[in-house]
Structure formats: structure tokens, C-alpha cells
C-alpha positions as a Python dict, from the first residue, in 0.01 Angstrom:
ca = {
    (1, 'X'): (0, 0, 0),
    (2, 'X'): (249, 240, 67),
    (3, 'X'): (478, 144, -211),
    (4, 'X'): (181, 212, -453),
    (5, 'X'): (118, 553, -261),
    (6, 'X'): (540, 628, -280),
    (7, 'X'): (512, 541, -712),
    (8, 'X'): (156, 754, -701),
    (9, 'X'): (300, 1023, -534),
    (10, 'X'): (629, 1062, -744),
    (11, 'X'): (424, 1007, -1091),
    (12, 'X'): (203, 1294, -1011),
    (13, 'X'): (471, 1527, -929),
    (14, 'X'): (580, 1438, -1252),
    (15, 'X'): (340, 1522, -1421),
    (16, 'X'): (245, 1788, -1219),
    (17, 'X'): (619, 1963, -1269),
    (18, 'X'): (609, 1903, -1627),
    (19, 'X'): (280, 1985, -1747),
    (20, 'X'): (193, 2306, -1511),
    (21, 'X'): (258, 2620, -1658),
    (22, 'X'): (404, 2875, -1437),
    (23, 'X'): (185, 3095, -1235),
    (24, 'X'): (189, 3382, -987),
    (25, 'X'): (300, 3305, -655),
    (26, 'X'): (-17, 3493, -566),
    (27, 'X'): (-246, 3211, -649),
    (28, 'X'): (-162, 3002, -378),
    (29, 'X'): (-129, 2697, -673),
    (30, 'X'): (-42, 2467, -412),
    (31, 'X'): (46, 2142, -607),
    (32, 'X'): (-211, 1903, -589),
    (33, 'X'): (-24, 1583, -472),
    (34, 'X'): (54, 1798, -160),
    (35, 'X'): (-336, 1855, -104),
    (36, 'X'): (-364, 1457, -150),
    (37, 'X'): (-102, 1372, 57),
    (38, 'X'): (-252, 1609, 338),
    (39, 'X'): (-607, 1425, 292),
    (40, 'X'): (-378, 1069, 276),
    (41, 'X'): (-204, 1188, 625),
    (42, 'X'): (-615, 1283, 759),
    (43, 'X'): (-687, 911, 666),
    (44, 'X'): (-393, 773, 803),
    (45, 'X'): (-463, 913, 1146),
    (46, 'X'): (-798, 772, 1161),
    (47, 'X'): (-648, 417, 1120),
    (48, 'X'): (-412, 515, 1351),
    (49, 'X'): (-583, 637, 1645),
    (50, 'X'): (-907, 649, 1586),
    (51, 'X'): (-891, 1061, 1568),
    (52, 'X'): (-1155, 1217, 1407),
    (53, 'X'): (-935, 1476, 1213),
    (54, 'X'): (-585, 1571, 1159),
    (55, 'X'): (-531, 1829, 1422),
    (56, 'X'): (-670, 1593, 1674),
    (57, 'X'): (-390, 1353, 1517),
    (58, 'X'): (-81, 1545, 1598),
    (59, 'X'): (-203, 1697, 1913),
    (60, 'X'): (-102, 1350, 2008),
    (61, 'X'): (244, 1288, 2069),
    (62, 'X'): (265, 958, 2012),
    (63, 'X'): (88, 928, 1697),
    (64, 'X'): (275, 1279, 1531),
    (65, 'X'): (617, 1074, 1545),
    (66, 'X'): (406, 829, 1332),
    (67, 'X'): (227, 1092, 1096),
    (68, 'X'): (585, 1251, 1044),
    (69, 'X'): (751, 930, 934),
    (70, 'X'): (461, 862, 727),
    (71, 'X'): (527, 1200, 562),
    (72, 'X'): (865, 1145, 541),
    (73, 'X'): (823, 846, 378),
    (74, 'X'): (552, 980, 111),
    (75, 'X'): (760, 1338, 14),
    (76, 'X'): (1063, 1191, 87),
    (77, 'X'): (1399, 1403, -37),
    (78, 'X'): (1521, 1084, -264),
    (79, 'X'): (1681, 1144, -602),
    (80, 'X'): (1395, 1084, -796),
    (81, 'X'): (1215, 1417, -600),
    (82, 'X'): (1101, 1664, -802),
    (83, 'X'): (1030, 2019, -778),
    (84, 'X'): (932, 2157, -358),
    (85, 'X'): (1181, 2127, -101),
    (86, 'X'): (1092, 2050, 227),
    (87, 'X'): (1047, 2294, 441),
    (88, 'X'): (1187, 2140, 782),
    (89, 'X'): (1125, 2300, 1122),
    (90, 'X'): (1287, 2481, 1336),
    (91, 'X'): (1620, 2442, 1076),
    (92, 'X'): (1768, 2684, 860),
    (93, 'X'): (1711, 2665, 469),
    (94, 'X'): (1962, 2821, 244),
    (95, 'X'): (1899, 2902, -128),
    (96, 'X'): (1905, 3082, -435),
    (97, 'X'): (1698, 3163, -696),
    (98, 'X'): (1827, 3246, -1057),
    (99, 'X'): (1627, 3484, -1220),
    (100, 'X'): (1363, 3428, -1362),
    (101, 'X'): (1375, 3114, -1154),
    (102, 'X'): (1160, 3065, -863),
    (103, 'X'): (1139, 2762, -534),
    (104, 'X'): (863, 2566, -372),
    (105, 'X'): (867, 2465, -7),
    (106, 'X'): (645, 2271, 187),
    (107, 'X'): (608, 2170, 513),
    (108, 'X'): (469, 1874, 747),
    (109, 'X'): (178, 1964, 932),
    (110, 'X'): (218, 2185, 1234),
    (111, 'X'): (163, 2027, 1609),
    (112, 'X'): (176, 2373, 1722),
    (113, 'X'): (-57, 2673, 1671),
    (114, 'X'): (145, 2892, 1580),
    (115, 'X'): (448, 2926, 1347),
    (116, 'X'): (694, 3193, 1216),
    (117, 'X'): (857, 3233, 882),
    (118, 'X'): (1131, 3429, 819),
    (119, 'X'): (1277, 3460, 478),
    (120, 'X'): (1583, 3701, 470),
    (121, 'X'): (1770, 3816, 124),
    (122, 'X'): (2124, 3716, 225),
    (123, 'X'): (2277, 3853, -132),
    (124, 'X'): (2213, 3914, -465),
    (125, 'X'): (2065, 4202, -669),
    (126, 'X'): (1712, 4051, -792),
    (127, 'X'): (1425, 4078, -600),
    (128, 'X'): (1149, 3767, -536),
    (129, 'X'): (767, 3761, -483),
    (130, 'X'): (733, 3543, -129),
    (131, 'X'): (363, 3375, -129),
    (132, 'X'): (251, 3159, 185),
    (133, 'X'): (-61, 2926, 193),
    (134, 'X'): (-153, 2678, 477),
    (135, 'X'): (-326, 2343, 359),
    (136, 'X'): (-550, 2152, 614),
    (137, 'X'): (-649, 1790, 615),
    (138, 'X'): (-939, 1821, 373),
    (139, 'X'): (-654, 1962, 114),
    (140, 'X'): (-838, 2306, 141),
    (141, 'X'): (-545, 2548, 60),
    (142, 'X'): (-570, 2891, 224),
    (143, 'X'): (-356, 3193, 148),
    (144, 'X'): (-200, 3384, 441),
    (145, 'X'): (18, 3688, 327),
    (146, 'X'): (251, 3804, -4),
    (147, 'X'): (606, 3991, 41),
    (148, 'X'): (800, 4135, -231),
    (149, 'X'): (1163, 4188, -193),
    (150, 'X'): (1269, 4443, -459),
    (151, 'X'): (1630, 4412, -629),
    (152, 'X'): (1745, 4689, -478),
    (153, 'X'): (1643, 4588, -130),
    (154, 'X'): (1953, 4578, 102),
    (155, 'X'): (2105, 4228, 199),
    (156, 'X'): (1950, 4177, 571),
    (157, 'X'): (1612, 4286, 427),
    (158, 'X'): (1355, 4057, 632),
    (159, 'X'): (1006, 3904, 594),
    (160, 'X'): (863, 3767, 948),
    (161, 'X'): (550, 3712, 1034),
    (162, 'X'): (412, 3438, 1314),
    (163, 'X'): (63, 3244, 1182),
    (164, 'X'): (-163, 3119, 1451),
    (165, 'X'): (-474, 2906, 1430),
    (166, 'X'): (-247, 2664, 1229),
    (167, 'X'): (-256, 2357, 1366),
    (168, 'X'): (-268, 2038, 1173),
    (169, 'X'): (-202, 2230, 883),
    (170, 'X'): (34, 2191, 607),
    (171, 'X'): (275, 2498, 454),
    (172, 'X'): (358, 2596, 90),
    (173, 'X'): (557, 2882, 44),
    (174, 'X'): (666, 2975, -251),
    (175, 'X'): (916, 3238, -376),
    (176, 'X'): (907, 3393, -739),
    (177, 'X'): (1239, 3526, -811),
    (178, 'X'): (1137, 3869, -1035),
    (179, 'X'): (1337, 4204, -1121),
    (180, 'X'): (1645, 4293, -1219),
    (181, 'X'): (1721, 4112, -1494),
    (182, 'X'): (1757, 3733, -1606),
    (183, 'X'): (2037, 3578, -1481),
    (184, 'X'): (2065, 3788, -1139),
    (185, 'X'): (2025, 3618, -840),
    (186, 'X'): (1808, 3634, -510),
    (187, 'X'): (2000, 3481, -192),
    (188, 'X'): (1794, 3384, 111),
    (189, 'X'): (1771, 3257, 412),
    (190, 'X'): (1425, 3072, 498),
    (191, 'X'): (1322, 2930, 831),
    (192, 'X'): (952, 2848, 945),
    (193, 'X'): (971, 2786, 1339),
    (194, 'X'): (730, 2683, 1598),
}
């Protein structure tokens, strides 16, 4: 079963990362194997413990360890992955975009209520469009807030912002890299905490 959900997973990224034209990071286009995966993970913890939905699920200690391998397991960081990075806790994320170039990140449901994302330019002289959306359990994808960093924005420049009401859900953020010219770059620093 969840070899078949691994190889279902993967193909539909595929696809997905292939066959999607690009789109503003203001649409909150959350990929659609991420919504599935977040209903999977509801299901999951219903077999598990009997929860009635997902934030029930990793309220419980016990059973989050389980829902977090699980995840692990289905948008696993293997060499076959592509497109989003995973957007781990409470751990620093380094990147780069290349204009016009842009990054996906998602992240594990939340156990907590609250959590705070910090993206901070760290170089470069192009500018990015920062969209974050939560995803719940049914796969409903919310949007929360857009940043722009322009190109000439000085390096230390920083988005933060703490989310609350946000438990059991899922992240996407997204970051558009835009301005300045193809080719430049936008350095960043990303870390979503709780």
C-alpha cells in the first residue's frame, strides 16, 4: 500500500512539474499531490488512532512521530524528487533563486498553533515575490500573506510574520524570483519555526 502511494506520489509530481505552466505566486497553486497527501495523512490518522481529524492527530504525541515518518516516507527528499523542497522546522534553509527562476517549499503539518517564517535576502541584486498558503487535512489550501523583496532591497532585508490558528495544517511557500534582470540572483535565508 504504501509502495503504490510512494510510485503515485512521485508520478504525479511528474506530471504535475512538467505539465503546469508557471503561475503567480499569488495564487496560492499549491500542487495538488501535496493537497492529496494532506487528505492521505487525515486518513492515516484515523487508522491510527481512531482521531476524528488531523489536528486531533498530531495533538497527540505519540501518533505525530508516526504521521511525520509517514510523511517522510511519502515526500521523501530521494533522487527521484522533483520540484518543492521541504520545508523542515525549526532548521535553517539556504537558497538561491536564478532569475527568472523561482522555489517551492512545503512543510509537514504543524503540532503547534502557531508558526513563524522568516525569509531574509542574504545577497544578490534581484528581487522575489514570497507567497505563503496553509493546507488543512481536507486539502483546502488557504492563502495567508505576499512579500516582495525588490532588487534593490539591502542584503539583511527581512520578511517575518508568526501564523496562529495553524494547527494540523500543512505549509507551501513559494518564492518567485522577479526584477532585475535574467540571470541575477536572489540569496535567502528561509526558516519556518514553531
Amino acid at each position: 500500500m504504501k509502495k503504490s502511494l510512494i510510485i503515485s506520489f512521485m508520478m504525479t509530481a511528474l506530471i504535475y512539474a512538467t505539465a503546469t505552466p508557471r503561475v503567480s505566486a499569488q495564487d496560492c497553486s499549491t500542487p495538488g499531490p501535496f493537497r492529496e497527501v494532506m487528505q492521505q495523512l487525515t486518513k492515516e490518522c484515523r487508522n491510527l488512532g481512531n482521531f476524528s481529524n488531523l489536528a486531533a492527530c498530531v495533538t497527540s504525541a505519540p501518533i505525530y512521530s508516526k504521521i511525520l515518518g509517514l510523511w517522510n516516507t511519502l515526500a521523501g527528499d530521494g533522487p527521484l524528487r522533483v520540484g518543492p523542497r521541504e520545508a523542515k522546522y525549526n532548521q535553517l534553509e539556504q537558497g538561491a533563486l536564478i532569475l527568472p527562476g523561482d522555489r517551492r517549499f512545503l512543510a509537514a503539518p504543524s503540532d503547534k498553533n502557531s508558526v513563524t517564517l522568516s525569509v531574509k535576502k542574504r545577497g544578490g541584486q534581484g528581487g522575489a515575490k514570497l507567497s505563503i498558503c496553509k493546507v488543512d487535512g481536507d486539502g483546502k489550501v488557504v492563502h495567508l500573506d505576499t512579500f516582495i523583496f525588490d532588487p534593490d532591497d539591502p542584503v539583511g532585508k527581512e520578511y517575518k510574520k508568526t501564523f496562529s490558528g495553524v494547527i494540523a495544517n500543512g505549509f507551501d511557500i513559494f518564492l518567485d524570483g522577479q526584477g532585475g534582470g535574467i540571470g541575477r540572483k536572489f540569496e535567502f535565508d528561509l526558516r519556518l519555526s514553531k
